[in-house]
N, C-alpha and C positions, 0 to 999 in steps of 0.2 A: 504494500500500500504506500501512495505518497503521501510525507507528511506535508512536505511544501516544496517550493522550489527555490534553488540560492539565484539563479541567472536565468537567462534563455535558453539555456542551455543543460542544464544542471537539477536532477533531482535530489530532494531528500527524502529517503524512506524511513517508513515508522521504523523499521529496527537499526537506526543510524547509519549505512551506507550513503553514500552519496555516487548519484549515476551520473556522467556526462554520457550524454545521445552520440550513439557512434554517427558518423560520416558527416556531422552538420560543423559551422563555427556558427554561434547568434552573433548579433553587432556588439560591439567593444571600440571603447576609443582607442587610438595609436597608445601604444607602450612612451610612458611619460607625458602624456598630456596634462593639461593641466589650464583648458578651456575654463571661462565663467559658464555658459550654456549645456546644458545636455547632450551627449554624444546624441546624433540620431540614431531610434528607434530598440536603445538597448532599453529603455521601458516597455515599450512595447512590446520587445519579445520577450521579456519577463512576465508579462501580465498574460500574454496569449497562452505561453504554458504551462503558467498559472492556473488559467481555467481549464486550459484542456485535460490537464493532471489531477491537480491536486485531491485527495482523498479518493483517486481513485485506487485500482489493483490493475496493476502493472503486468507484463511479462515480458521479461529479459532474455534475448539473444546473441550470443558472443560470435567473434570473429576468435583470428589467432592471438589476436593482443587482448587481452580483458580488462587491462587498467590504464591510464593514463600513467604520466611522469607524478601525479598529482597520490596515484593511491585510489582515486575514484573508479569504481564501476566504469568501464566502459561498452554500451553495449546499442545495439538498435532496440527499442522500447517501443510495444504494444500498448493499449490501455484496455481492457479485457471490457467489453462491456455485454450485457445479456442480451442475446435473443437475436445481436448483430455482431457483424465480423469486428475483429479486434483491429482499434484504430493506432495506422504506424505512426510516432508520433512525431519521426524525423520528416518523413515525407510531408505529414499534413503544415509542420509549421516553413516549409521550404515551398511547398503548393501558395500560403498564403505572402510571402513574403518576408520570413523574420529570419528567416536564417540563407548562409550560404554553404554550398557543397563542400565538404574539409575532411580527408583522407590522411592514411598513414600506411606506409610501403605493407605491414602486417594487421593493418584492420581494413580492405577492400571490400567486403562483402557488402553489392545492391548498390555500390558507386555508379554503375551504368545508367541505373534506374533514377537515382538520387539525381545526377546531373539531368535528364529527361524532365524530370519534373523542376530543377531549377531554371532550366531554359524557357519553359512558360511563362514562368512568374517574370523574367528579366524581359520577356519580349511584350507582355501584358503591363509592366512596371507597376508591380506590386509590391505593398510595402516598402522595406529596404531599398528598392530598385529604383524608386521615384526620388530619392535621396541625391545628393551629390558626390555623399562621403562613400557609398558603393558602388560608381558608377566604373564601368570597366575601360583599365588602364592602355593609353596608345604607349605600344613598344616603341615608337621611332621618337618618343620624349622622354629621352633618357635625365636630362635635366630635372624635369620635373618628376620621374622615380626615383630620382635619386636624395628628395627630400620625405620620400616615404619611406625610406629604409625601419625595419624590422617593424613593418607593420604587413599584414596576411591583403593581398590582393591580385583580381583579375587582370592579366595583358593579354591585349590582341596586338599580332601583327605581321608582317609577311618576312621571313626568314631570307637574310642577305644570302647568306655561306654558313657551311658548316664546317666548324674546325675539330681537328682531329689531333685531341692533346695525349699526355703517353697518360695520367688518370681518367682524364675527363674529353666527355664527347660536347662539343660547346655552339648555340645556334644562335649564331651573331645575326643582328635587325639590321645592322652598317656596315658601311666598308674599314668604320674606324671603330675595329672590336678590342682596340685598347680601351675605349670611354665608354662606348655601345650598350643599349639593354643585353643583357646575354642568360640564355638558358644554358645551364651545364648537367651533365646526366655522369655518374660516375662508371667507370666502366663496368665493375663490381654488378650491377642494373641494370645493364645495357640486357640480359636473359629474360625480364622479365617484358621488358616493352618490345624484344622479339617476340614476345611469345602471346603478344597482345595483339601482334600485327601493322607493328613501328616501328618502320625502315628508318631510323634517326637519318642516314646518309642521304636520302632521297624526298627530305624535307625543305630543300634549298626552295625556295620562289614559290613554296605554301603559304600561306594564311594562317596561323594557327593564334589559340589561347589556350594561355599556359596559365595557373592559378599556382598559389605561395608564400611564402613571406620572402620579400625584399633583403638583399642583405648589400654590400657595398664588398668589391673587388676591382679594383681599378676600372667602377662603374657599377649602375646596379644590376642584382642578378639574383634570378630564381634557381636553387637546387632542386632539380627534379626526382625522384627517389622511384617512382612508382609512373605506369601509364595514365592512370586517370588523370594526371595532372596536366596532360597536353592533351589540348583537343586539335584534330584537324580541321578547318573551317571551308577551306576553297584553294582553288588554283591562284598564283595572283593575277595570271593577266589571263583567265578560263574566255574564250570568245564568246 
């Protein structure tokens, strides 16, 4: 049973566990903020699952990873209700708008599905989506990612060249991929986005988006660890 909820994200059950909802992140301001205003819409998605939870009875489904770094549950959550099918409670708040798709290399399970139903809610701009603070990021403004750093966001953009380091496989947006936004995938993971059906090599003059947290490497860049995190979008110059 839940007894409340701590975030958007986050249950408390009556026998003290605390669950994070596998595959979503709810809104949160950037790491160190320190705004007078309210981040957008992490009320919101505290109150949404809020209602949708609270005192209800739960049922918890695990991937390979079962906890976060935190200790918390981590699992995909049902809410058991009678006499109707059990409501998933990732999908519904990512259907209405409060959260966004957020994966880990050993908790994948229903990511396919999970983005499907995020891509609704962003082409509808629902909740979150009608916001500025999650509006998805252009790779070819590297400048301006690079004042996002270590904060969790979407980029789109059409892949210059791919470079080919002795760890890392690396998918530069410019021809100057010393400053450039840049996706890197470790080699170590290069088996599992074969095995996903992603030629990383034959990504050159795609379209893609890539979701993550921001970091800074002589420029910003997203570590890719797992497939879900790049999506393929289009050709860039498709006739």
């Amino acid at each position: 049973m839940v007894a409340s909820v701590e975030d958007g994200e986050t249950l408390v059950l009556t026998d003290g566990r605390k669950v994070r909802l596998a595959g979503i992140k709810a809104p949160s301001p950037p790491l160190g903020w320190k705004g007078e205003e309210p981040w957008p819409f992490v009320a919101e998605a505290k109150k949404a699952l809020a209602a949708l939870a609270t005192d209800q009875e739960v049922e918890l489904k695990f991937d390979e990873r079962q906890t976060d770094r935190y200790g918390h549950v981590l699992a995909q959550v049902y809410v058991v209700r009678e006499d109707l099918a059990p409501m998933w409670l990732e999908e519904r708040l990512l259907r209405e708008g409060f959260a966004r798709v957020y994966s880990f290399a050993d908790a994948r399970a229903c990511v396919g599905e999970l983005l499907a139903v995020e891509g609704e809610a962003r082409v509808e701009r629902r909740g979150l989506w009608s916001s500025w603070a999650y509006r998805v990021q252009d790779a070819s403004d590297a400048k301006g990612l690079g004042r996002l750093t270590n904060s969790y966001q979407l980029v789109e953009g059409t892949v210059h060249a791919v470079g080919d380091g002795r760890k890392f496989i690396y998918l530069n947006f410019s021809d100057d991929w010393r400053h450039d936004f840049t996706v890197a995938i470790h080699r170590k993971d290069l088996a599992a986005f074969e095995a996903a059906g992603l030629d990383l090599e034959q990504l050159a003059g795609r379209t893609i988006r890539v979701r993550g947290w921001i970091e800074w490497q002589n420029g910003p860049i997203i570590v890719a660890t797992h497939p879900e995190q790049l999506e393929v979008l289009t050709l860039a110059f498709a006739p």
